[in-house]
C-alpha positions in Angstrom: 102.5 66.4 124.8 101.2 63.6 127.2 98.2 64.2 129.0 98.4 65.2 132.8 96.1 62.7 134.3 96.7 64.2 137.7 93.7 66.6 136.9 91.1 63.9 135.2 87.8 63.7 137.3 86.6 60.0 137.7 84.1 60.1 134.9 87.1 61.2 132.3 88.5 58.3 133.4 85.9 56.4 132.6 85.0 57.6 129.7 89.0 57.4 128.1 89.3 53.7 129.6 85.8 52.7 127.6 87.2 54.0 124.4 87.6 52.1 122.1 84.6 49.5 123.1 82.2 51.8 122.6 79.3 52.1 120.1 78.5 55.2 117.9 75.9 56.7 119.6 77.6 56.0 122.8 80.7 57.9 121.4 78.3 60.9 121.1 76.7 60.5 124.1 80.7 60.3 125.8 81.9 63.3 123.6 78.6 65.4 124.9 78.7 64.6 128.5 82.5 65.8 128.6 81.9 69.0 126.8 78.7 70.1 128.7 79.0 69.2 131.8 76.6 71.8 133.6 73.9 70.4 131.2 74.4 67.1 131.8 74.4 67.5 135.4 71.0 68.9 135.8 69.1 67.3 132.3 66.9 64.7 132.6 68.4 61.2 130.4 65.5 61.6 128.1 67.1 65.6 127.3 70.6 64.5 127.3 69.1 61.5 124.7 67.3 64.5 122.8 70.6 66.9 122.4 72.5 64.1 120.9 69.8 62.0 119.2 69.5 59.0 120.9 66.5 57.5 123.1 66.6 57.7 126.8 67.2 54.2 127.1 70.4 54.5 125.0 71.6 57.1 127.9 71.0 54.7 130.6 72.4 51.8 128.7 75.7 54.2 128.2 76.1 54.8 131.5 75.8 51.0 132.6 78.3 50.6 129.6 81.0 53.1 131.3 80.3 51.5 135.0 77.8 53.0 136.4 74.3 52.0 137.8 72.3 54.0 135.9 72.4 57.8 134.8 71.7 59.4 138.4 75.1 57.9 139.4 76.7 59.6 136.2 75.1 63.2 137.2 76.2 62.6 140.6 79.8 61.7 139.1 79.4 64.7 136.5 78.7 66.7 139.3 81.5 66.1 141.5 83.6 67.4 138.4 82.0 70.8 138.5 84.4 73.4 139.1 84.4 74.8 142.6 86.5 77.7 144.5 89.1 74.9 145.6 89.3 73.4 142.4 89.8 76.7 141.1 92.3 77.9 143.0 94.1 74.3 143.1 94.3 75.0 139.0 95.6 78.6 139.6 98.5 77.8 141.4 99.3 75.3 139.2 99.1 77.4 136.3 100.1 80.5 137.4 103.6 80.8 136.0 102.3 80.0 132.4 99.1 82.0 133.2 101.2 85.0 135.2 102.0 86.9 131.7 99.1 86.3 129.5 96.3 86.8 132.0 95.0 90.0 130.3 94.8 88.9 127.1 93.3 85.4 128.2 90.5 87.4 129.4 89.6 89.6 126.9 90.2 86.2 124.6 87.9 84.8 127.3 84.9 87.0 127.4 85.1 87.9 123.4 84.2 83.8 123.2 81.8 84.2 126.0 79.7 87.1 124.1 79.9 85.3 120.9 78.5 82.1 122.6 76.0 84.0 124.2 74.8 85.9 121.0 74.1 82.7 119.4 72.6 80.7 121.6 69.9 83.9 122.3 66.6 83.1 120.5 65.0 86.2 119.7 61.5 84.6 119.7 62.0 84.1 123.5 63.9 87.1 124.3 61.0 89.2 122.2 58.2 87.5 124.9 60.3 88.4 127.9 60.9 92.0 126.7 57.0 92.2 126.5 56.2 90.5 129.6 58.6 93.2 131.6 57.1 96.0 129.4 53.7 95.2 130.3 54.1 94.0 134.1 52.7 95.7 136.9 55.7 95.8 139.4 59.1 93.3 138.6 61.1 91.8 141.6 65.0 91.1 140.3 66.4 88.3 142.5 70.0 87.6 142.5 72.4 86.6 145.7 76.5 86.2 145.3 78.2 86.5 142.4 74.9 87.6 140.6 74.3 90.3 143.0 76.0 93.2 141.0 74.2 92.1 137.8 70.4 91.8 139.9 71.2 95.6 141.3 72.1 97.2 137.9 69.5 95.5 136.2 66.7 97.1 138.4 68.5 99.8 138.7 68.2 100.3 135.0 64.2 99.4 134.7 63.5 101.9 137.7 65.4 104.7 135.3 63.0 104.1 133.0 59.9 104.4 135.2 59.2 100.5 135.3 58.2 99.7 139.4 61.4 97.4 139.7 62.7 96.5 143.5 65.8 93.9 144.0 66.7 91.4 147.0 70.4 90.7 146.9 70.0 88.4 149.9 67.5 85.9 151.4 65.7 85.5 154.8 63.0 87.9 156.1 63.8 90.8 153.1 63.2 88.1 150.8 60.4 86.6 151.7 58.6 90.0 152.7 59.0 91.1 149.0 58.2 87.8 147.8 54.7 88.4 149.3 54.2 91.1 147.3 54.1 89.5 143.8 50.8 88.8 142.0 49.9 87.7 138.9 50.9 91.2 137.4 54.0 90.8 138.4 57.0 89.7 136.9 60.4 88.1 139.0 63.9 88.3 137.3 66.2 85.2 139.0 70.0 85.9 138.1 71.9 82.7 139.9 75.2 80.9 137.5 77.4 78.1 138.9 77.3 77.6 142.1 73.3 78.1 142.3 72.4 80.1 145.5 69.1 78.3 147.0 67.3 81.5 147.6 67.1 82.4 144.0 65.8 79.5 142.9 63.0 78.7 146.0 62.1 82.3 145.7 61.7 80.9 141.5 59.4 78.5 142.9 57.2 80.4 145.3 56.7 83.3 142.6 54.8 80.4 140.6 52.4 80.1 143.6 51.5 84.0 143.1 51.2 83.3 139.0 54.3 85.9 138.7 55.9 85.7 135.1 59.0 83.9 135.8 62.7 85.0 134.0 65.4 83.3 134.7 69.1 84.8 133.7 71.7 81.3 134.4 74.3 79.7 132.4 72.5 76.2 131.5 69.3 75.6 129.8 68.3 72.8 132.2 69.5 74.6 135.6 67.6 74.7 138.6 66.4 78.0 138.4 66.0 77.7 134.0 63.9 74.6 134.9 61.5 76.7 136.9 61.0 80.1 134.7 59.1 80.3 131.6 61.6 82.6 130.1 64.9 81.3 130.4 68.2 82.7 129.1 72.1 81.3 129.3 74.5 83.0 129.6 78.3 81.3 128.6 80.5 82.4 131.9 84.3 80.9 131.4 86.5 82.7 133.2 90.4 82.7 133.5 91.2 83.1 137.4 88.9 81.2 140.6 85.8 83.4 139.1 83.7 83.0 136.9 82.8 86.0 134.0 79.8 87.9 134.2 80.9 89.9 130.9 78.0 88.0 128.3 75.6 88.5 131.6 75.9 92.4 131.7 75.6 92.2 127.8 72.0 90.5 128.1 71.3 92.9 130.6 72.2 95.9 128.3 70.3 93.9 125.1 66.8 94.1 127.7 67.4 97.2 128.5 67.9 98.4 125.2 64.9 97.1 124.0 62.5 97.9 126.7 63.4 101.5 125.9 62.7 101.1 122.2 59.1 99.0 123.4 58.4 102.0 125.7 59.5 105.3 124.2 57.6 107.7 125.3 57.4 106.2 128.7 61.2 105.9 129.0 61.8 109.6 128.0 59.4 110.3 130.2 61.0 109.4 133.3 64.8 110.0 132.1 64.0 113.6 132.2 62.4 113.2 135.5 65.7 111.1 137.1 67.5 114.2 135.7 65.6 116.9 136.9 65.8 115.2 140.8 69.2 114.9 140.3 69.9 118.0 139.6 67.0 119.5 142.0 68.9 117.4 144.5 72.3 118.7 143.2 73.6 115.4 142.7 76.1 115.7 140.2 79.3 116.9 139.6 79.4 119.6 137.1 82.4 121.9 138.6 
């Protein structure tokens, strides 16, 4: 089946033109930038040269090899490619007829690859320091604005449940910046931003340094804004079918803190479970007709 060029970004273009001409390690270098784009976009060359083994001058020397100046004109180009909303929807219309009977089992196809991806790409090492960081802070701010605001409000939701001082800021302005104040070196700030990166998230990120907060970032590239700026950062894979992306392998790593909090905190957790459930039913909360 012939390719529809139609839906090639520039740098594909590029990149398919440049074929045949170009060396080994540049192959590499034009295999890696086409499969991980959201890296490449926001990675230094000498990272990008890291991932696929080559030095930092080999990256920029690729890039002037494809056409371009040097390797900020290639993120700029990589990051034009990004998907957006439009782009999205542009690629929904087109494929909805194929799309139109196969869209539930494209996601559950979708978000099984997602989890899987996300499984192994968790180091445990990392994910064991953040667990004690939460278990031992004094108060923990989760940040989280658009598409991450749902995953920001269940997570501290879930850490307050288990008697850990947890707030959340869905949005930014005056509530932000009041809670913002608040942090100290005790504390610990969750940022949950994926592709597109809200700007609150990550400034808020930056300011919590200033207060020597512990910094944990939940995002779906190592070398994101708001990964760049945590000590503890975690990615999350986030394909998705329709103009959205998945939040599926997000919740999961949610649950997996969760989950181990309560097991680094026993006593403490039981603790305030049965107190949640006395005030609800105190309160008559629930449904038990």
């Amino acid at each position: 089946m012939l390719m529809d060029m139609s839906d090639e970004s520039p740098l594909a273009s590029r990149l398919r033109e440049a074929k045949l001409d170009l060396s080994r390690s540049h192959k590499r270098l034009a295999r890696f930038a086409s499969d991980n784009g959201l890296f490449v976009a926001f990675a230094s060359a000498a990272e990008l040269g890291e991932k696929v083994g080559v030095s930092a001058a080999t990256v920029v020397r690729f890039c002037r090899t494809i056409g371009y100046e040097g390797y900020p004109d290639l993120q700029a180009a990589v990051r034009d490619g990004l998907p957006t909303y439009l782009h999205k929807i542009e690629k929904l219309q087109k494929d909805s007829g194929t799309l139109k009977d196969q869209a539930v089992g494209r996601v559950f196809e979708l978000d099984m690859q997602n989890l899987s991806r996300t499984a192994a790409s968790l180091d445990e090492e990392k994910f064991k320091a953040a667990v004690a960081a939460l278990a031992r802070s004094g108060d923990i701010l989760v940040v989280g604005g658009g598409l991450s605001a749902a995953p920001a409000l269940y997570f501290a939701h879930s850490l307050k449940v288990m008697g850990l001082d947890a707030r959340t800021v869905l949005n930014g302005g005056v509530p932000l910046a009041l809670e913002l104040t608040r942090l100290k070196p005790t504390s610990v700030i969750v940022g949950i931003s994926v592709w597109r990166y809200v700007r609150d998230t990550i400034t808020a990120m930056e300011q919590a340094q200033s207060y020597g907060a512990t910094r944990i970032a939940i995002t779906d590239s190592t070398v994101a804004p708001l990964a760049q700026r945590a000590e503890h950062a975690f990615q999350v894979a986030t394909d998705g079918v329709a103009h959205s992306l998945s939040l599926t392998s997000m919740m999961a790593l949610i649950n997996a803190f969760v989950a181990a909090l309560s097991f680094a905190r026993p006593e403490e957790t039981a603790r305030a479970v049965r107190e949640v459930d006395a005030a609800y039913r105190q309160e008559n909360l629930l449904f038990t007709e």
